[in-house]
C-alpha atoms as one frame of an Amber mdcrd trajectory, in Angstrom:
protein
  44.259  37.218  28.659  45.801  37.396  25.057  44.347  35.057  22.496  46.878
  32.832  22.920  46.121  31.800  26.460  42.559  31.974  25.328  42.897  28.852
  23.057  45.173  26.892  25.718  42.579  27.659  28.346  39.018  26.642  25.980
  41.460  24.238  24.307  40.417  25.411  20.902  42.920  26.593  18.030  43.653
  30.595  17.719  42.330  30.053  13.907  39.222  28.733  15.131  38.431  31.750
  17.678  39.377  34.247  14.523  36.742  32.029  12.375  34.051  32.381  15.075
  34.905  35.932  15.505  34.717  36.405  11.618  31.519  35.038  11.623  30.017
  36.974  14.578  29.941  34.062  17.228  32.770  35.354  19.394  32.492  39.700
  20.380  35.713  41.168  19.529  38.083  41.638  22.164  39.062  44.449  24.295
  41.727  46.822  22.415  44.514  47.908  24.644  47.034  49.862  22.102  47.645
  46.768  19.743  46.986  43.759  21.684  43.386  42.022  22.187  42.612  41.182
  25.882  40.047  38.465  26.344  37.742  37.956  29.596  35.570  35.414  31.429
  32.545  36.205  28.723  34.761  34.496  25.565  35.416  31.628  27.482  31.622
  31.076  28.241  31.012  32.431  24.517  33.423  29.080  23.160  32.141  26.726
  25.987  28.857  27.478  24.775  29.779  26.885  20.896  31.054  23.680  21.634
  28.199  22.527  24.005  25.640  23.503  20.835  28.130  21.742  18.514  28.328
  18.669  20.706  24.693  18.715  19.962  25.250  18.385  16.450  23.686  21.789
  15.075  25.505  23.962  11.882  27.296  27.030  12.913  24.383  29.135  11.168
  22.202  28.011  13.594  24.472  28.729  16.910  25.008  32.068  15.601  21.112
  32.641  15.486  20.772  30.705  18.553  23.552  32.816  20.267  22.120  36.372
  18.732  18.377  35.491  20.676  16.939  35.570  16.825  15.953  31.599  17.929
  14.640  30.918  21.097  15.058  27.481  23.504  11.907  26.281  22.091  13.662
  26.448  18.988  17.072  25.051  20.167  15.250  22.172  21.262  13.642  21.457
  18.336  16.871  22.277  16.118  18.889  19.669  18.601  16.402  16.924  18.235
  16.672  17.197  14.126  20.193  16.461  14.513  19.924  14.123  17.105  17.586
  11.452  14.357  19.139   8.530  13.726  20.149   6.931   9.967  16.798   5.622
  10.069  15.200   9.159  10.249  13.082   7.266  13.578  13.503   9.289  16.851
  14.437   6.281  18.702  11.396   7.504  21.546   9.315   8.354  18.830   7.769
   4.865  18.251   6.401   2.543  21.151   8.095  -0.338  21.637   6.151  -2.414
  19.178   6.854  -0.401  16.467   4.021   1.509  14.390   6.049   1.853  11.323
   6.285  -1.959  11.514   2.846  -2.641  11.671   2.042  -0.053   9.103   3.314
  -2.603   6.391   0.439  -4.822   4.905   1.224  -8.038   5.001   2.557  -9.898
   1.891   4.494  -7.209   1.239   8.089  -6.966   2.603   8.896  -3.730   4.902
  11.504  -2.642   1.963   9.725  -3.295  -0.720  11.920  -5.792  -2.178  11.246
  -9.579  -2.511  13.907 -11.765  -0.765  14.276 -13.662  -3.562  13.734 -11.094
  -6.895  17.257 -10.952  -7.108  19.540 -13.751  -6.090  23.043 -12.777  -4.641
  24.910 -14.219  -8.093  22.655 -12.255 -10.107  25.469  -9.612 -10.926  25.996
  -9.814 -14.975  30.198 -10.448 -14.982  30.364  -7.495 -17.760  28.827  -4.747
 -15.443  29.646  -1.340 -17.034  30.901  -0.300 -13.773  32.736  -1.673 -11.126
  33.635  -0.351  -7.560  37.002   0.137  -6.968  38.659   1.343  -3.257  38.301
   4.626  -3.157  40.873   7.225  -1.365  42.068   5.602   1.973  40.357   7.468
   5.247  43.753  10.083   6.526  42.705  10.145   9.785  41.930  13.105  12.016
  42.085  16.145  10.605  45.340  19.143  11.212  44.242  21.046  14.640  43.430
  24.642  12.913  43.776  24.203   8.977  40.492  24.797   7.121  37.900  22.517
   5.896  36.535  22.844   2.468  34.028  25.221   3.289  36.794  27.512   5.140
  35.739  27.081   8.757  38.996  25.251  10.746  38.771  21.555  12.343  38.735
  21.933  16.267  40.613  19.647  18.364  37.878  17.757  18.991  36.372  17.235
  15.538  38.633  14.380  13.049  37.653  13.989  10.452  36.555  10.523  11.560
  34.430  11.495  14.681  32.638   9.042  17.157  29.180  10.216  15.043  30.389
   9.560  12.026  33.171  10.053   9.232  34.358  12.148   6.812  33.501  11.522
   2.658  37.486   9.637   1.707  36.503   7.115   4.863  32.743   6.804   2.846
  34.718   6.214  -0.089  36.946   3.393   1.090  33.992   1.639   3.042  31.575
   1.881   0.168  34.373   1.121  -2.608  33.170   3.921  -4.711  35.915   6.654
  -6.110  36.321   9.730  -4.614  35.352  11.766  -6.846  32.351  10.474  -7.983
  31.477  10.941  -4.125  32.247  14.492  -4.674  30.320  15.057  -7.989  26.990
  13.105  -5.402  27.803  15.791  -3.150  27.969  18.732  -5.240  24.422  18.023
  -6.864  22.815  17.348  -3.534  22.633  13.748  -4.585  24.720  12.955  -1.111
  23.651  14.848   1.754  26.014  14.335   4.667  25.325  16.003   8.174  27.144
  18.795   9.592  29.487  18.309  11.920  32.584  20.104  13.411  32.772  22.071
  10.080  32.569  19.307   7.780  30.276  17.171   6.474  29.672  13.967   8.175
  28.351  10.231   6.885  27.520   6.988   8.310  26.691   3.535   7.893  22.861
   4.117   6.543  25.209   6.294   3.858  27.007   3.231   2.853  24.343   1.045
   2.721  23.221   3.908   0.150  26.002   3.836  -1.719  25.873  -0.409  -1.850
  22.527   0.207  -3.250  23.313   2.404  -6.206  26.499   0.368  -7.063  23.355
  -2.299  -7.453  21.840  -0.454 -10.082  25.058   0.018 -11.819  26.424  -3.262
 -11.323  22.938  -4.481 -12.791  23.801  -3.029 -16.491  22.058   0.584 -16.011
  24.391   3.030 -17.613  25.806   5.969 -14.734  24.605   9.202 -17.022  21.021
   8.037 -17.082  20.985   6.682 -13.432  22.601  10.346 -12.549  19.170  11.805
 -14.921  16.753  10.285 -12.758  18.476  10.623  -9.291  18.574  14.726 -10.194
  14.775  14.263 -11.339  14.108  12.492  -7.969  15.807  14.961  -5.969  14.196
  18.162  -7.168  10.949  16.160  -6.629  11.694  15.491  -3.047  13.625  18.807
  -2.157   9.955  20.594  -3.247   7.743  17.862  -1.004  10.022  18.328   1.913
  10.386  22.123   1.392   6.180  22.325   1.516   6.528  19.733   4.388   8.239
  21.987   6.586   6.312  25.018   5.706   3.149  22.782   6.941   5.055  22.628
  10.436   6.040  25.894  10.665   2.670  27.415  10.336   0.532  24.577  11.688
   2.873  23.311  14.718   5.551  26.051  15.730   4.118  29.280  15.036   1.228
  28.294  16.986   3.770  26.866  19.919   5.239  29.903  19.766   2.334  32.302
  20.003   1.094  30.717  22.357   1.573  31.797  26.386   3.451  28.589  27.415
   6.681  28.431  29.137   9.894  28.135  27.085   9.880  24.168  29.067   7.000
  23.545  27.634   7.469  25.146  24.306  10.075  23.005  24.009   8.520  20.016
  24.952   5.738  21.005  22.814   7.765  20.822  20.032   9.943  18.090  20.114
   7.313  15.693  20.624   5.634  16.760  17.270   8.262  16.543  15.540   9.042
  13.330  16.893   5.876  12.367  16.226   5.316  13.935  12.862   8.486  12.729
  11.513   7.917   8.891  11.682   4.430   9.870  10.052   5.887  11.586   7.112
   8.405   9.414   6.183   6.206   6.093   6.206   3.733   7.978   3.942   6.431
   9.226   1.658   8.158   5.644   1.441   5.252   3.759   1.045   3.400   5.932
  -1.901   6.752   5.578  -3.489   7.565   2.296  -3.286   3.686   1.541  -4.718
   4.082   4.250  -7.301   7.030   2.765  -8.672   5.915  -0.658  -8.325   2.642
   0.124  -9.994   4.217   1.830 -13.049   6.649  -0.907 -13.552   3.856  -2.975
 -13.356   2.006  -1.410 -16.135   5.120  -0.868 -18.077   5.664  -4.626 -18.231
   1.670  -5.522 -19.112   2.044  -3.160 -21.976   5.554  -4.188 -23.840   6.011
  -7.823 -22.488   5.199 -10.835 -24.190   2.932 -13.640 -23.775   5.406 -15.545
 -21.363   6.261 -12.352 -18.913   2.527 -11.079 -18.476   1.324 -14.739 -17.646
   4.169 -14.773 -14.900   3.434 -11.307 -14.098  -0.086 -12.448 -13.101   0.481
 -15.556 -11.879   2.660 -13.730  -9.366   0.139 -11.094  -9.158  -2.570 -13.999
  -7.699  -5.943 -13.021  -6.481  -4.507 -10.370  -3.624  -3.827  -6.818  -5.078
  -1.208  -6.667  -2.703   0.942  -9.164  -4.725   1.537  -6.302  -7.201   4.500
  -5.603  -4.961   6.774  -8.999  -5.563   5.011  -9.316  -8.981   6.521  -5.739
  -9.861   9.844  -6.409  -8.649  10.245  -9.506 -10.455   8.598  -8.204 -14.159
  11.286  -5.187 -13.536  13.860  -7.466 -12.764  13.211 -10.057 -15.509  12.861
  -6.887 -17.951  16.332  -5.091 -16.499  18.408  -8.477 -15.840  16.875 -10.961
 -18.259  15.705 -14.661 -16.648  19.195 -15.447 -15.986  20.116 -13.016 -13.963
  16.790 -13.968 -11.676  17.859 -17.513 -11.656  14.970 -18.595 -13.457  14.774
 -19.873 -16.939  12.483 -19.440 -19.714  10.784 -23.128 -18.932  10.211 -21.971
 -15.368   8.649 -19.002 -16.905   6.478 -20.482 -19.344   5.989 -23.163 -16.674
   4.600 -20.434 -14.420   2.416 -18.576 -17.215   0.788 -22.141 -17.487
């Protein structure tokens, strides 16, 4: 069969086959004088594609998948990475009572933020910035005309698919412009996942996005906000670079060395990662979270006054543990000023008595 019929027949655009064929996914086809002829093994070839796609893995990773250089060990790990959640918790990971739950001391809230630091009409009315809609979503996506990194949108992948949506549709949820989005994205400051060809967001990314909109709507200025994010992200590309190393030579190189079956290789595999995963990012968030909470806390004990430490402390009590909501508050009295906490400076001093 020509090309032609071979897209009607896998239902997948002629641009897309020359695209996987560009990029070594697809053999070339028979020659016959000028034409191509095409044959049982192409369709199987693009059934397969799109059954690894479905699965949510990058096009790099088919190809290495489809050349042997990964085996189903690996495929099985590389499917349950993309298969984690916005939470980053392998829904089968945790027993039903939840570890990471119980991992949180208690008197300290499982995101690290009081309930009541910050009240809802804490927002100072002359906020530097202010969200504004951002480019409205346009829908699914032209069947063959390239995505921004070149490879064309299937059929079957709009832009806003079942999984998730495309970065205008994260704009006009999360009320932030465009191309601010874009600049995020550029710096690695908004990592989307990869999906039919483009990069693909959800509502944990929103949530993100309401979150730094927080900081901005709280008075901090975008440039220095920007400074740190870029500081924090080199930090954690280097932890999580040396985090995966650890599980390569400690978990699948071992797996793979080893004489089991490719079953349970697999198996092998995806339950340490599940397992691992869960692990790693509870011990990541939580020395975080206390990091930052301790060094505000020392900021404030060494430049606040009189009235803040006594708060500070009285907040603090007898139970280390009340460093948390003590932290959160100092920052937030030091960052929004008492008003902006809904307290006053008599409830303050009233408090330091």
């Amino acid at each position: 069969m020509r090309v032609e019929e071979l897209a009607t027949t896998a239902g997948v655009p002629v641009d897309t086959i020359r695209y996987y064929q560009g990029r070594g996914l697809v053999p070339p086809p028979q020659r016959k004088g000028r034409v191509g002829w095409y044959g049982t093994e192409h369709l199987a070839r693009l059934a397969r594609i799109r059954e690894l796609a479905a699965h949510g893995l990058t096009l790099a990773t088919i190809g290495r998948l489809l050349s042997g250089e990964l085996d189903a060990a690996d495929e099985a790990l590389a499917t349950a990475l993309a298969a984690v959640p916005a939470d980053g918790v392998p829904a089968d990971a945790l027993p039903a009572d939840g570890v990471l739950a119980d991992a949180v001391p208690d008197g300290v809230p499982a995101d690290g933020v009081p309930a009541d630091a910050v009240p809802a009409d804490a927002v100072p009315t002359n906020a530097p910035f202010t969200a504004r809609p951002g480019t409205p979503a346009r829908g699914a996506g032209t069947s063959g005309q390239p995505t921004a990194d070149g490879a064309p949108l299937a059929e079957s992948s709009p832009r806003e698919d079942r999984d998730g949506f495309g970065i205008d549709e994260l704009a006009r949820r999360s009320g932030i412009p465009l191309p601010l989005l874009r600049g995020l994205a550029s710096e690695g400051l908004l990592i989307g996942r990869p999906h039919g060809g483009e990069e693909q967001f959800d509502t944990a990314d929103v949530e993100a996005a309401a979150a730094g909109l927080r900081l901005l709507e709280a008075g901090l200025p975008l440039p220095e906000v920007m400074t740190v994010a870029r500081a924090h992200h080199l930090a954690m590309r280097e932890v999580a670079e040396r985090a995966v190393v650890l599980f390569e030579d400690h978990v699948r190189e071992p797996v793979r060395a080893s004489e089991a079956l490719p079953e349970e290789a697999a198996r092998r595999l995806v339950g340490a990662f599940q397992a691992l995963l869960p692990a790693t990012m509870t011990l990541v968030t939580h020395h975080f979270q206390r990091t930052l909470l301790a060094v505000a806390l020392e900021h404030i004990e060494r430049v606040g006054d009189g009235t803040e430490l006594a708060a500070v402390h009285d907040a603090a009590g007898q139970d280390a543990l009340g460093q948390g909501t003590a932290a959160h508050q100092a920052l937030g009295s030091e960052a929004l000023g008492p008003e902006a906490l809904g307290q006053d400076e008599s409830v303050l001093a009233r408090q330091g008595a």
